[in-house]
N, CA, C and O atoms as CSV, one atom per row, in Angstrom:
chain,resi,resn,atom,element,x,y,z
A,1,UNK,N,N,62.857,90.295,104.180
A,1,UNK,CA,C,63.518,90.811,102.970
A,1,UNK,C,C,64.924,91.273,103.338
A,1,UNK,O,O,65.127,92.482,103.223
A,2,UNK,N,N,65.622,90.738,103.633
A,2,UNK,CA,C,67.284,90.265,104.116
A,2,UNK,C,C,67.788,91.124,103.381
A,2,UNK,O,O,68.638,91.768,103.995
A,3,UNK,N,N,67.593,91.597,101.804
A,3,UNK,CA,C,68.270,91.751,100.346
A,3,UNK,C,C,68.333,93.209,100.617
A,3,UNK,O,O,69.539,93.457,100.610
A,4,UNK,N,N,68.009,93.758,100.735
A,4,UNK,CA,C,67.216,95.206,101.031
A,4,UNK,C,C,68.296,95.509,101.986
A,4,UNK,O,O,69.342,96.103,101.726
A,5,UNK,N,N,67.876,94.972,103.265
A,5,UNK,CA,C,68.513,95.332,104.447
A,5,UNK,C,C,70.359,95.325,104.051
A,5,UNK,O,O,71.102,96.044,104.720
A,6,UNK,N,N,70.796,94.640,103.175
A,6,UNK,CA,C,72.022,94.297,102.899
A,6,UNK,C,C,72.339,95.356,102.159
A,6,UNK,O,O,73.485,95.802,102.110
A,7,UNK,N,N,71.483,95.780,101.611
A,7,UNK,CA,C,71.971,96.746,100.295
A,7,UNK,C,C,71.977,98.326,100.940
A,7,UNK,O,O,72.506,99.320,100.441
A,8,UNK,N,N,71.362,98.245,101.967
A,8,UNK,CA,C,70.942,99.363,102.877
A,8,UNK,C,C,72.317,99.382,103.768
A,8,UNK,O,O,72.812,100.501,103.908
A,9,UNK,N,N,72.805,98.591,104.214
A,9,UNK,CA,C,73.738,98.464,104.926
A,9,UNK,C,C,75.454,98.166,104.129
A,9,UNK,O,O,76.509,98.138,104.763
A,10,UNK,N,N,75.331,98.003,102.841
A,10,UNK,CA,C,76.275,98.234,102.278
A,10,UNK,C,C,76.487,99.611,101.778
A,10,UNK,O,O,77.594,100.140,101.882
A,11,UNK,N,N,75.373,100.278,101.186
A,11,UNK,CA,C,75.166,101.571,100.989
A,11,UNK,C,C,75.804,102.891,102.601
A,11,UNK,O,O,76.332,103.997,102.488
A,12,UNK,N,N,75.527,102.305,103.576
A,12,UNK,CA,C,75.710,103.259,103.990
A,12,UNK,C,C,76.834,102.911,104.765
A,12,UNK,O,O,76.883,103.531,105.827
A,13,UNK,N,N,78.148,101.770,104.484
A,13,UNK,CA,C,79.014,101.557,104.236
A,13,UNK,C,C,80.051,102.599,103.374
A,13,UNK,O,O,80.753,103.539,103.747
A,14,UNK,N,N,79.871,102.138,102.384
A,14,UNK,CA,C,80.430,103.132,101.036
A,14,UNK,C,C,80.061,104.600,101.141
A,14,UNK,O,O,80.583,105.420,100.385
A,15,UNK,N,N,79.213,104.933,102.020
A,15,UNK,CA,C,78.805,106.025,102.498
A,15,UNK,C,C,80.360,107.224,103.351
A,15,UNK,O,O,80.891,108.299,103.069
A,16,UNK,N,N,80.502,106.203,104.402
A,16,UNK,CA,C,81.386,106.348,105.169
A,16,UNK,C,C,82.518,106.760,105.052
A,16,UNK,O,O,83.181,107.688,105.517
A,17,UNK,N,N,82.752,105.433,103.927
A,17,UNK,CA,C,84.463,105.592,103.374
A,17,UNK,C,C,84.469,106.950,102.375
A,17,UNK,O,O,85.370,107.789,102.383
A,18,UNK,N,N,83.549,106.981,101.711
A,18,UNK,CA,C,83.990,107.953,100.340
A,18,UNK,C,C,83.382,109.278,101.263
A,18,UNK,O,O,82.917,110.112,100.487
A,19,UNK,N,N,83.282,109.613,102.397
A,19,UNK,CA,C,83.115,110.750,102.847
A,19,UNK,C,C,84.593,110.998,104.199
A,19,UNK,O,O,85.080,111.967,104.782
A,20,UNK,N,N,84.793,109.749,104.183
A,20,UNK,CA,C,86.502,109.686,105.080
A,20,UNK,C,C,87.465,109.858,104.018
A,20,UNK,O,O,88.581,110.266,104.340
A,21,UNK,N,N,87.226,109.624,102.850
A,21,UNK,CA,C,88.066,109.698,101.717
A,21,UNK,C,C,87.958,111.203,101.382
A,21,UNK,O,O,88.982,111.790,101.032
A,22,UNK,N,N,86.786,111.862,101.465
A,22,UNK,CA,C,87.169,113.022,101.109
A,22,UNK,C,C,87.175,114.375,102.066
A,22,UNK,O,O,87.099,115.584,101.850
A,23,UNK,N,N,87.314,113.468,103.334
A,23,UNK,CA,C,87.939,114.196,104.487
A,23,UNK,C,C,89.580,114.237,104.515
A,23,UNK,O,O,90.298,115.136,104.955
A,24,UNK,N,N,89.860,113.303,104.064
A,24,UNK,CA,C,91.573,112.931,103.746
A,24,UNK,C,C,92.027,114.072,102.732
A,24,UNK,O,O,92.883,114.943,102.885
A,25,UNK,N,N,90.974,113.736,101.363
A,25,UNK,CA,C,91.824,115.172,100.411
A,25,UNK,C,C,91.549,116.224,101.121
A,25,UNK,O,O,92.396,117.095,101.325
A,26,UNK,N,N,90.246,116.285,101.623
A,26,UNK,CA,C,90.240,118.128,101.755
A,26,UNK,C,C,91.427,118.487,102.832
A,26,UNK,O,O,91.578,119.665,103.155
A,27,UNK,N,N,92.259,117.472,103.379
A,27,UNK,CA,C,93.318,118.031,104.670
A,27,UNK,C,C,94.552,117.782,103.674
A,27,UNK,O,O,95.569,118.392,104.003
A,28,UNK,N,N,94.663,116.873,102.335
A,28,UNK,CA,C,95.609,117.190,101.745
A,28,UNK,C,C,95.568,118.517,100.724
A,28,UNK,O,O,96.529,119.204,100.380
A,29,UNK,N,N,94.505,118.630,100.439
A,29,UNK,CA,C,94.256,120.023,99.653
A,29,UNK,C,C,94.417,121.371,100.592
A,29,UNK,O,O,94.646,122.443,100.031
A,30,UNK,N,N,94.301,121.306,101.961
A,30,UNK,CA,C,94.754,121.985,102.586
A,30,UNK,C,C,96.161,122.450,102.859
A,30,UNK,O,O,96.655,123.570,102.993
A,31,UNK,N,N,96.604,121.330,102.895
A,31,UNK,CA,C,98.141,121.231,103.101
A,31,UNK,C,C,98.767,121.904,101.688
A,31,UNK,O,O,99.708,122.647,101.969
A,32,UNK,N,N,98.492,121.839,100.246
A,32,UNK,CA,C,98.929,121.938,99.054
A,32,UNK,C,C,98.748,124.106,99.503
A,32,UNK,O,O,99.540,125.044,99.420
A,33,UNK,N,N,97.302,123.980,99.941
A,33,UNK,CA,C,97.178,125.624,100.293
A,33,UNK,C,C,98.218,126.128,100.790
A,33,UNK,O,O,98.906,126.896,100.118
A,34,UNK,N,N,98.534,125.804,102.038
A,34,UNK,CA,C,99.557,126.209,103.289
A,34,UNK,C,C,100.614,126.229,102.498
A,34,UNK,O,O,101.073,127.363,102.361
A,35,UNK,N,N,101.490,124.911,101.595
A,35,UNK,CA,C,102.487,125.181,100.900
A,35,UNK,C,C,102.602,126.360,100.018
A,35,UNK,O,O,103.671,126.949,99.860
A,36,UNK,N,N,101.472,126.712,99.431
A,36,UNK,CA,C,101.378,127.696,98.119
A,36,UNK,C,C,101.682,129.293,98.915
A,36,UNK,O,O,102.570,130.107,98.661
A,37,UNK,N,N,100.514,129.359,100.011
A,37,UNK,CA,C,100.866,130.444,100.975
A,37,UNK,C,C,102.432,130.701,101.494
A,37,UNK,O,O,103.037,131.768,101.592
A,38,UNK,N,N,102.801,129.562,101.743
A,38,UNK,CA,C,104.062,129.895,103.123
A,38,UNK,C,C,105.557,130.100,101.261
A,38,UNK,O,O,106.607,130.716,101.443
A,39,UNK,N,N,105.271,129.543,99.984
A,39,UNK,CA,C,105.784,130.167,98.960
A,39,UNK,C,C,105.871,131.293,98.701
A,39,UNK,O,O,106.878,131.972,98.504
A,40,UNK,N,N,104.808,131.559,98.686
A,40,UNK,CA,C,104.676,133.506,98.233
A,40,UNK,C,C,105.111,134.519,99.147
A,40,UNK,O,O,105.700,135.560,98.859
A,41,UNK,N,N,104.562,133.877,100.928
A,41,UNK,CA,C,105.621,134.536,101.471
A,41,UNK,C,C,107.296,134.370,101.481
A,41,UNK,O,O,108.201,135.197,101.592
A,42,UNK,N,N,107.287,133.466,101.376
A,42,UNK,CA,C,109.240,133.092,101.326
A,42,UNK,C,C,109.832,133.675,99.632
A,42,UNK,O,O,111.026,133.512,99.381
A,43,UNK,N,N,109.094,134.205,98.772
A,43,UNK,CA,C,109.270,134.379,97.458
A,43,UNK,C,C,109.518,136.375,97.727
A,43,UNK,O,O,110.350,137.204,97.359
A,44,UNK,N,N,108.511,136.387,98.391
A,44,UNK,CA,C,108.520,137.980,98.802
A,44,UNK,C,C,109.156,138.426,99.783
A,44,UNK,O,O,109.237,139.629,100.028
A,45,UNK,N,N,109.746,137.423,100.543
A,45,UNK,CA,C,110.734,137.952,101.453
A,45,UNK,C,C,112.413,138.165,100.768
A,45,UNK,O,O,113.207,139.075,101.006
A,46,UNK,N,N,112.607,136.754,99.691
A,46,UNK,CA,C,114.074,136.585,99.020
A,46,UNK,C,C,113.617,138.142,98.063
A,46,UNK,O,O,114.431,139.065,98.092
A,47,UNK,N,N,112.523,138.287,97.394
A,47,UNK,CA,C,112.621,139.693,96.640
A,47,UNK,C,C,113.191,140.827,97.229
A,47,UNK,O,O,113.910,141.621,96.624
A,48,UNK,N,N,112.794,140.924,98.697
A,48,UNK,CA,C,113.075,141.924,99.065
A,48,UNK,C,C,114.882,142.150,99.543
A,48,UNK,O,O,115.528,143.171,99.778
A,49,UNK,N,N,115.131,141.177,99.541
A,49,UNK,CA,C,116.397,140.806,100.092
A,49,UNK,C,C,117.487,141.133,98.722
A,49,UNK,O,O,118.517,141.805,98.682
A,50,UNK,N,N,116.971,140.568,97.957
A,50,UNK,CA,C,117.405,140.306,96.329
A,50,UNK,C,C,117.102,141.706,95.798
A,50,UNK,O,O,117.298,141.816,94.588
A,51,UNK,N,N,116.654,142.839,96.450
A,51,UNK,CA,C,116.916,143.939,96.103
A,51,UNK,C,C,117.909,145.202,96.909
A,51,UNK,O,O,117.927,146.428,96.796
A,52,UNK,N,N,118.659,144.272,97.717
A,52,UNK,CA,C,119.498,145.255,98.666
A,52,UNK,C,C,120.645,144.847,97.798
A,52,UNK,O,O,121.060,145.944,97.425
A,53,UNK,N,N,121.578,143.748,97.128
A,53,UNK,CA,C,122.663,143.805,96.497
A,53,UNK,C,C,122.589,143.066,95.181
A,53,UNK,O,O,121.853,142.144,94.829
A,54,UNK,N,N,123.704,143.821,94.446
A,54,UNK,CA,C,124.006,142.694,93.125
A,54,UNK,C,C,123.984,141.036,93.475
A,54,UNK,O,O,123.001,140.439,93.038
A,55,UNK,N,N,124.939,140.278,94.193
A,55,UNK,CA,C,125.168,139.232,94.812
A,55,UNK,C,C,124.003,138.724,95.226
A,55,UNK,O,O,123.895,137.638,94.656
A,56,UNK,N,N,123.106,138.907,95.883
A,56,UNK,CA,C,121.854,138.167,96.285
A,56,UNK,C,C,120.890,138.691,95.304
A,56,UNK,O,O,119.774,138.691,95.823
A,57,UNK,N,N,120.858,139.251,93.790
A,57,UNK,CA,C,119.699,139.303,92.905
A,57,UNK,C,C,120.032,138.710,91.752
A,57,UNK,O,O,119.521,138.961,90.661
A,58,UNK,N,N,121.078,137.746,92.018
A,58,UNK,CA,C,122.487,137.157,90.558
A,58,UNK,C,C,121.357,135.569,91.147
A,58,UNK,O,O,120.696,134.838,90.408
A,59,UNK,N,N,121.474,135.500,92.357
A,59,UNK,CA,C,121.037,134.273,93.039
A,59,UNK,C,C,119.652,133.921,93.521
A,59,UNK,O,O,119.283,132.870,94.047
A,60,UNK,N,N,118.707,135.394,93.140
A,60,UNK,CA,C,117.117,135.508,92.972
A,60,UNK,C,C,116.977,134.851,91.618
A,60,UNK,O,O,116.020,134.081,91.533
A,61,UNK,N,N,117.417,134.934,90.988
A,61,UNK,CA,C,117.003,134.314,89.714
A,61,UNK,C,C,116.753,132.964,89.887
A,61,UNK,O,O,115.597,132.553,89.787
A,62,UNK,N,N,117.699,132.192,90.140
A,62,UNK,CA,C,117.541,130.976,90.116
A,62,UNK,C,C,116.723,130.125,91.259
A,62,UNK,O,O,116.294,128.971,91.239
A,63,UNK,N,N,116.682,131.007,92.122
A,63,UNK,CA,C,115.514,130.543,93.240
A,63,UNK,C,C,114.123,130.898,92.597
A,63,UNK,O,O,113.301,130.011,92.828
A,64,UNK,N,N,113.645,131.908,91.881
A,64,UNK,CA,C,112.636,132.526,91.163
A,64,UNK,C,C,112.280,130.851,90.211
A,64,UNK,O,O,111.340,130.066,90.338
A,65,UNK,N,N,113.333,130.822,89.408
A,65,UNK,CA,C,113.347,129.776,88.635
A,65,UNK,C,C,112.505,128.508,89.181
A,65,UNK,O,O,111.440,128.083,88.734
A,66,UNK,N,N,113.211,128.052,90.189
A,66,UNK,CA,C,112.924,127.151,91.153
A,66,UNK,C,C,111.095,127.212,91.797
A,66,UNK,O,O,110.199,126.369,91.766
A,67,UNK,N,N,111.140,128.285,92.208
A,67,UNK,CA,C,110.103,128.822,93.161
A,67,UNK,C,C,108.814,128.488,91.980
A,67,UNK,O,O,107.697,128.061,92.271
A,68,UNK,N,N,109.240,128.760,90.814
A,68,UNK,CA,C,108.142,129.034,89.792
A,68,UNK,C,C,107.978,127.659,89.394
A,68,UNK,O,O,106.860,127.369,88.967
A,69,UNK,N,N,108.803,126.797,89.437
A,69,UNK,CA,C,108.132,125.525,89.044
A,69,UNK,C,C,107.902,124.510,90.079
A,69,UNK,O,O,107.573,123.416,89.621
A,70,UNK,N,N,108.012,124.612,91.696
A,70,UNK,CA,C,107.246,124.686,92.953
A,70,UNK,C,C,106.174,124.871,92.747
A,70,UNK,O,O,105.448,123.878,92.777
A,71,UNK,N,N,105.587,126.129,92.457
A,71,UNK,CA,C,104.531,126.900,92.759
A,71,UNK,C,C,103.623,126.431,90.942
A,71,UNK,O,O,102.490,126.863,90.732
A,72,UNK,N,N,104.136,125.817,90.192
A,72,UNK,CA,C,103.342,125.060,89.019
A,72,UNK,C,C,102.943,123.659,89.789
A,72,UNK,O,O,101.739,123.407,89.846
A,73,UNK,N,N,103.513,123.087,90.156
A,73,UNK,CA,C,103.402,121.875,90.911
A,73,UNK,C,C,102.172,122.112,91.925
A,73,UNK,O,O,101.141,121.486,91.683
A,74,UNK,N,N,102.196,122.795,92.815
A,74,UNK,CA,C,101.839,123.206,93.767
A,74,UNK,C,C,100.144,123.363,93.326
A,74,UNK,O,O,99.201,122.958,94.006
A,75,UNK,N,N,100.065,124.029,92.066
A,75,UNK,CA,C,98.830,124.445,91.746
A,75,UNK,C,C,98.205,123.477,91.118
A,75,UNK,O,O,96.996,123.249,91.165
A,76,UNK,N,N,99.424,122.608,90.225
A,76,UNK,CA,C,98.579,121.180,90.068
A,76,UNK,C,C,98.067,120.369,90.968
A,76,UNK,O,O,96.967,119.832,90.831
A,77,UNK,N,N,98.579,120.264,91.639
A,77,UNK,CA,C,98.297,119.563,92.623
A,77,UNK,C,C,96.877,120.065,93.412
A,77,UNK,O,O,95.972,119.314,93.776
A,78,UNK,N,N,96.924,121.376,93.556
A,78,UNK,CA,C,95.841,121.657,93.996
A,78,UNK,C,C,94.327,121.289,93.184
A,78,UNK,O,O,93.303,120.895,93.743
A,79,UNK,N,N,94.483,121.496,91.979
A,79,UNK,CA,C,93.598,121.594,90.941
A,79,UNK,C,C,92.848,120.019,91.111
A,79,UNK,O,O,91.660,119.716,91.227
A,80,UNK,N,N,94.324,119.024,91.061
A,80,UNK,CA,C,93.625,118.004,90.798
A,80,UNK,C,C,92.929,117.640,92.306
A,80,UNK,O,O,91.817,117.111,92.307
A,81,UNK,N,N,93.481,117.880,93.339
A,81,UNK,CA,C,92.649,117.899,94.867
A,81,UNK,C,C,91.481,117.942,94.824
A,81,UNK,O,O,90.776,116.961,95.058
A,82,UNK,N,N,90.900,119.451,94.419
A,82,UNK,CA,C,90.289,120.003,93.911
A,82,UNK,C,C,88.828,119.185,93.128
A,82,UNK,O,O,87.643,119.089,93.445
A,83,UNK,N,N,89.860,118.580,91.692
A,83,UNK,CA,C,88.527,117.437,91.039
A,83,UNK,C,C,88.193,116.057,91.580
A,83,UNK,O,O,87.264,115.366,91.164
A,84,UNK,N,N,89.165,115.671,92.691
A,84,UNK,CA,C,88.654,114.703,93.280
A,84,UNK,C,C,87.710,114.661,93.934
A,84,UNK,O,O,86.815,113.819,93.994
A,85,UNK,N,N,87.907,115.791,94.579
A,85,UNK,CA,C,86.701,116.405,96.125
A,85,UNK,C,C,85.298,116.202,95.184
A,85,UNK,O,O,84.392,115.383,95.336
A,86,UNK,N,N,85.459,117.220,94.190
A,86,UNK,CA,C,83.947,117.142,93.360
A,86,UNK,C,C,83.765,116.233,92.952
A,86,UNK,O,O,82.563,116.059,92.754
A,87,UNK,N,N,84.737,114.965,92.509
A,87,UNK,CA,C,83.850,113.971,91.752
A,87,UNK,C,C,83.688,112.554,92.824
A,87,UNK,O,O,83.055,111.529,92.573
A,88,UNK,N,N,84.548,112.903,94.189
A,88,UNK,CA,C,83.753,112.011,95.087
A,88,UNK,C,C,82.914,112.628,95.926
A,88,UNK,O,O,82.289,111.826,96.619
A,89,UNK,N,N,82.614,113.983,96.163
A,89,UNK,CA,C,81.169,114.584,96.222
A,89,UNK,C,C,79.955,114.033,95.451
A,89,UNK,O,O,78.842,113.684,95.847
A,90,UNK,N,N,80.589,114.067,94.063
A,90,UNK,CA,C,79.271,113.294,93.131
A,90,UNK,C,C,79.102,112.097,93.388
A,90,UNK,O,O,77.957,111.654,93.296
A,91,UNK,N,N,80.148,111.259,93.769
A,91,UNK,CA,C,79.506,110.221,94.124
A,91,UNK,C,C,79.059,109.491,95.613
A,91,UNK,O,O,78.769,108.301,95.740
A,92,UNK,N,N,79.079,110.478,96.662
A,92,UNK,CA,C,79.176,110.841,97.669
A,92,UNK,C,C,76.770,110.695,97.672
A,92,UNK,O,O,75.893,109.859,97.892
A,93,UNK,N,N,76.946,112.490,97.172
A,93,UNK,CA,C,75.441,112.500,96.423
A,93,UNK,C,C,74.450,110.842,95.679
A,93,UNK,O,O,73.405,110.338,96.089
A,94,UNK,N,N,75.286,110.450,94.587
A,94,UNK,CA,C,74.751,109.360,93.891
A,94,UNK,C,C,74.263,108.303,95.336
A,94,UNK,O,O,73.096,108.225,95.718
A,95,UNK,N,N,75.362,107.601,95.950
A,95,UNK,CA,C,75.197,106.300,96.617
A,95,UNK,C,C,74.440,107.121,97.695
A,95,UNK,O,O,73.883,106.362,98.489
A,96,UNK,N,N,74.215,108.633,98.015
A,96,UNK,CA,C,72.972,108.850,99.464
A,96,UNK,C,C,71.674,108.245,98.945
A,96,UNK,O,O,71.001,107.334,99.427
A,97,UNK,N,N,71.453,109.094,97.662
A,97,UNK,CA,C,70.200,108.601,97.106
A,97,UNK,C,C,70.154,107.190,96.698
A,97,UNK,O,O,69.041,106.694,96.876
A,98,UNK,N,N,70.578,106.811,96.460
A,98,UNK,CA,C,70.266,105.018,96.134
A,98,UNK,C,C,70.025,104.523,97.956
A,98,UNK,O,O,69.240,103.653,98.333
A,99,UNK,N,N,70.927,105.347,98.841
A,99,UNK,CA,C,70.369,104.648,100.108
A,99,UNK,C,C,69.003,105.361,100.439
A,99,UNK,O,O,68.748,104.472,101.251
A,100,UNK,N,N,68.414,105.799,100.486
A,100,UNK,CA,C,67.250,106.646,100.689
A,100,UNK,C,C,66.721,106.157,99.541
A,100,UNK,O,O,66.015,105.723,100.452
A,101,UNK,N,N,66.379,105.827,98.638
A,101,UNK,CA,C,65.219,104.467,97.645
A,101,UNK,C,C,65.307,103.419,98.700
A,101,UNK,O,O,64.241,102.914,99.053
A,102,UNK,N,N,66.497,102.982,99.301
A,102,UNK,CA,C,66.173,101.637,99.801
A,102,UNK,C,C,65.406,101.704,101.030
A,102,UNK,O,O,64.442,101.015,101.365
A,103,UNK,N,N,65.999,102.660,101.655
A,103,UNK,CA,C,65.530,103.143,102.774
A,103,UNK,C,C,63.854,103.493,103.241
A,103,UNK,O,O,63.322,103.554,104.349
A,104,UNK,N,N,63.421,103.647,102.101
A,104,UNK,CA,C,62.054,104.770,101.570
A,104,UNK,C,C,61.365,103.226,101.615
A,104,UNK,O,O,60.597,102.977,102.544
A,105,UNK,N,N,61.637,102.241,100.642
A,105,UNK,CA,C,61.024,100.924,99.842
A,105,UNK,C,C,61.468,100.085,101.491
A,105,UNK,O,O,60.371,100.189,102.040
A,106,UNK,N,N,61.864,99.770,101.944
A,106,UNK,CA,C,62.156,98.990,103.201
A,106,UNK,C,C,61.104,99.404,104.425
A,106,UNK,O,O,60.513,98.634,105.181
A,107,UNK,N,N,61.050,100.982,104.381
A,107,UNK,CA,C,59.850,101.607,105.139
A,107,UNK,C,C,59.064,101.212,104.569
A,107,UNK,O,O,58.477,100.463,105.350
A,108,UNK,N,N,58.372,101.171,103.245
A,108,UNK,CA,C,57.503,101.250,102.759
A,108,UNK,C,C,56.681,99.428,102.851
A,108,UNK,O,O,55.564,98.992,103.127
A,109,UNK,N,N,58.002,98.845,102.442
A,109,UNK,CA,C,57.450,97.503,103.333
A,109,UNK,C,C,56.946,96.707,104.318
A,109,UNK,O,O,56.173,95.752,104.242
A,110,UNK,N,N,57.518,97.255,105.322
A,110,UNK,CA,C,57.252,97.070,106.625
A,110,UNK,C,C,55.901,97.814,106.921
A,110,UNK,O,O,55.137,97.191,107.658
A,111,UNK,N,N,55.457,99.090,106.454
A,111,UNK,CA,C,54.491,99.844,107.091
A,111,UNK,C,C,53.308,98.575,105.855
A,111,UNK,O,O,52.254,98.218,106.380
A,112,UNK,N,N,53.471,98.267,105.008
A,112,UNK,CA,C,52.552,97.720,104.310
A,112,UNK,C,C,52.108,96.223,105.182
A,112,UNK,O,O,51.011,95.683,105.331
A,113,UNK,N,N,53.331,95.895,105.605
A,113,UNK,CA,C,53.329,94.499,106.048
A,113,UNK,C,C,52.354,94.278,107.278
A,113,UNK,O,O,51.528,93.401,107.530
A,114,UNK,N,N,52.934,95.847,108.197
A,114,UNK,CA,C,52.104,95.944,109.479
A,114,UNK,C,C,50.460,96.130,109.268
A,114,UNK,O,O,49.696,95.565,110.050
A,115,UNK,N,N,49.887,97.055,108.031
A,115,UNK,CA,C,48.338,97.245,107.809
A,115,UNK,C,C,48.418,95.879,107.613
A,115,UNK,O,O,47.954,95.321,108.608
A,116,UNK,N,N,48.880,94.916,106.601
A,116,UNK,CA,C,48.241,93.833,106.810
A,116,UNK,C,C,47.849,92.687,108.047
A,116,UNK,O,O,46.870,91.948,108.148
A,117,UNK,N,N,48.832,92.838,108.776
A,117,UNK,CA,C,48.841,92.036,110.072
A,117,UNK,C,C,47.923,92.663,110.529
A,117,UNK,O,O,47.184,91.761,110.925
A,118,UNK,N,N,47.101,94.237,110.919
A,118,UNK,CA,C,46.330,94.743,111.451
A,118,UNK,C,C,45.078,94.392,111.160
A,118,UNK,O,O,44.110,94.109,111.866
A,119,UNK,N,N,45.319,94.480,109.547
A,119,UNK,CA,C,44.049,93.508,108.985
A,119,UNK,C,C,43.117,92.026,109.076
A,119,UNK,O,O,41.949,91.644,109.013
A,120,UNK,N,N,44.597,91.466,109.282
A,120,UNK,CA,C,44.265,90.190,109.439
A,120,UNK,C,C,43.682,90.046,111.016
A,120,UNK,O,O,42.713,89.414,111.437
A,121,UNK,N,N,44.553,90.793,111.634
A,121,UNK,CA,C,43.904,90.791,113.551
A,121,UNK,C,C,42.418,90.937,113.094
A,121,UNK,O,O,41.529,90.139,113.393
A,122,UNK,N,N,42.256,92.085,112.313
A,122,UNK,CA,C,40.767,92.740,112.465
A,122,UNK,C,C,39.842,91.876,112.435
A,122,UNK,O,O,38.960,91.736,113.283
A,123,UNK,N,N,40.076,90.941,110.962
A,123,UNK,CA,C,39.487,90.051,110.602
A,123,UNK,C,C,38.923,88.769,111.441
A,123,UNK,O,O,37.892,88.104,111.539
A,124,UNK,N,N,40.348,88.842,112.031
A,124,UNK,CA,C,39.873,87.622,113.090
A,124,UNK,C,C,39.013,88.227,114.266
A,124,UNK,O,O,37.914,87.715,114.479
A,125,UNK,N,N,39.357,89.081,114.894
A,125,UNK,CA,C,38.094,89.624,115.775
A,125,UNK,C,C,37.047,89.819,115.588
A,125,UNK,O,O,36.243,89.518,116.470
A,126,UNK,N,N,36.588,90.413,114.357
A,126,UNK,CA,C,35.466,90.224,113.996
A,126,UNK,C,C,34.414,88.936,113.653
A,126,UNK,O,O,33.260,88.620,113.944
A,127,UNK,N,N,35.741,88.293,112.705
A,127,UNK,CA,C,35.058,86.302,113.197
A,127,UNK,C,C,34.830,85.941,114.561
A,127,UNK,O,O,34.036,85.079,114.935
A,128,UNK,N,N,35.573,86.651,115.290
A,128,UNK,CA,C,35.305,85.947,116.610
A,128,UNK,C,C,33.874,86.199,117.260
A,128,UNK,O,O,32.978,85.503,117.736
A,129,UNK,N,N,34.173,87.862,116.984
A,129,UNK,CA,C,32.690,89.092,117.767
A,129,UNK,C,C,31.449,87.845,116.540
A,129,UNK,O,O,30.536,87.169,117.015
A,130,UNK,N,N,31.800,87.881,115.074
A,130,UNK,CA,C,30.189,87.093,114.876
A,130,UNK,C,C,29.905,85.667,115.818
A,130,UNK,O,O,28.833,85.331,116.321
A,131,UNK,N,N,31.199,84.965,115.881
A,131,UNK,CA,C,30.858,83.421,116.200
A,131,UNK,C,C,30.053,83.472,117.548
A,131,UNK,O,O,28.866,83.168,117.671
A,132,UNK,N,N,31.054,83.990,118.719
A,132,UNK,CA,C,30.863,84.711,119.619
A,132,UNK,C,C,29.035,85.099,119.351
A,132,UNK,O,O,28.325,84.142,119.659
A,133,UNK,N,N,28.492,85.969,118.990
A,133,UNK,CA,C,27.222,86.381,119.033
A,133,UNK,C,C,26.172,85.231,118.128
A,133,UNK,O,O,24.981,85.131,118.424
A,134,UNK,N,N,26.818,84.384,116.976
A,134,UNK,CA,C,26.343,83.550,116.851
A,134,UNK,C,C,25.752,82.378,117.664
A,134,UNK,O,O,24.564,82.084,117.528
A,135,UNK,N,N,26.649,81.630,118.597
A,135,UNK,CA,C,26.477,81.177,119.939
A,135,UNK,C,C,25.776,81.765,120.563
A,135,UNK,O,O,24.620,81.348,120.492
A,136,UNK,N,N,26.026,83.170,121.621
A,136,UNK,CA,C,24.737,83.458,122.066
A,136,UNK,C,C,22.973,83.338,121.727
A,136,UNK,O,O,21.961,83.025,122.353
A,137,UNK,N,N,23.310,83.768,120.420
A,137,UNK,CA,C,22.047,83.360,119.661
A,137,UNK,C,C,21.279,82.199,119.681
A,137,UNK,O,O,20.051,82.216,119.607
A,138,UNK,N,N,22.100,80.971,119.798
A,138,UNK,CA,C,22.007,80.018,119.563
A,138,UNK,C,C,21.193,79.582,121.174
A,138,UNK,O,O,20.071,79.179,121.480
A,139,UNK,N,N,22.379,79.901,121.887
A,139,UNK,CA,C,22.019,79.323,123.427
A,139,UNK,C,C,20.505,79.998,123.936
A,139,UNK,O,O,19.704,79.223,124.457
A,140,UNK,N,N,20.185,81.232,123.801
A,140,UNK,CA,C,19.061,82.267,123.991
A,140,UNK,C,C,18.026,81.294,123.524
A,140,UNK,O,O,17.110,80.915,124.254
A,141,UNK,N,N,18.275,80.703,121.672
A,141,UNK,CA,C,16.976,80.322,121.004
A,141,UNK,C,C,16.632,78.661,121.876
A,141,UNK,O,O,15.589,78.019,121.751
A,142,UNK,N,N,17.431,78.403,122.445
A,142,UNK,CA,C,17.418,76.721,122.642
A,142,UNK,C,C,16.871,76.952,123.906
A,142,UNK,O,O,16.598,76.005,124.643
């Protein structure tokens, strides 16, 4: 059953990638973090600065300005990071379980396949053990 084995082995293919795929966002969703962090500090350092003179709080503004639609970006970006992770998690989840049915039904074949071969041995030994004692029988009565 070739079909199985293929589907088993494509499955845990697609397995691979969409869990390397969402090893990739979670280090770009990381990175979106680090940006957002190393903002707030550089936002709270120009504040503090931007409160020692007129001249550098004329020129907080417009970095504020700036900083604030950075830091909108920044959070989009995160957000959508964010719904990727979960919705190739979900499908991360979906294609395990479809490999584990195949996985389960492929075991389940093989262990069926083997009682029968066991069976069939049985069968024949036992034809053999009667023929076998049939003959004796035979040779004893003659």
């Amino acid at each position: 059953m070739n079909g199985i084995n293929n589907l088993i082995r494509i499955h845990k293919w697609q397995l691979d990638e969409k869990r390397r795929a969402i090893s990739d966002m979670e280090h770009l969703l990381a990175g979106f973090q680090d940006q957002l962090a190393k903002l707030d500090r550089e936002q709270q350092m120009e504040l503090r600065v931007a409160g020692q003179n007129e001249e550098t709080r004329f020129a907080y503004v417009n970095y504020a300005k700036a900083a604030g639609v950075r830091r909108e970006n920044l959070v989009a970006s995160i957000t959508d990071a964010e719904q990727r992770i979960a919705e190739a998690q979900e499908e991360v989840a979906e294609i395990y379980q479809d490999l584990k049915k195949y996985e389960i039904s492929e075991e389940t074949r093989l262990r069926l396949l083997q009682e029968q071969q066991k069976k069939r041995l049985q069968q024949e030994m036992d034809a053999l053990s009667i023929d076998m004692h049939r003959r004796k029988s035979h040779s004893h009565s003659g």
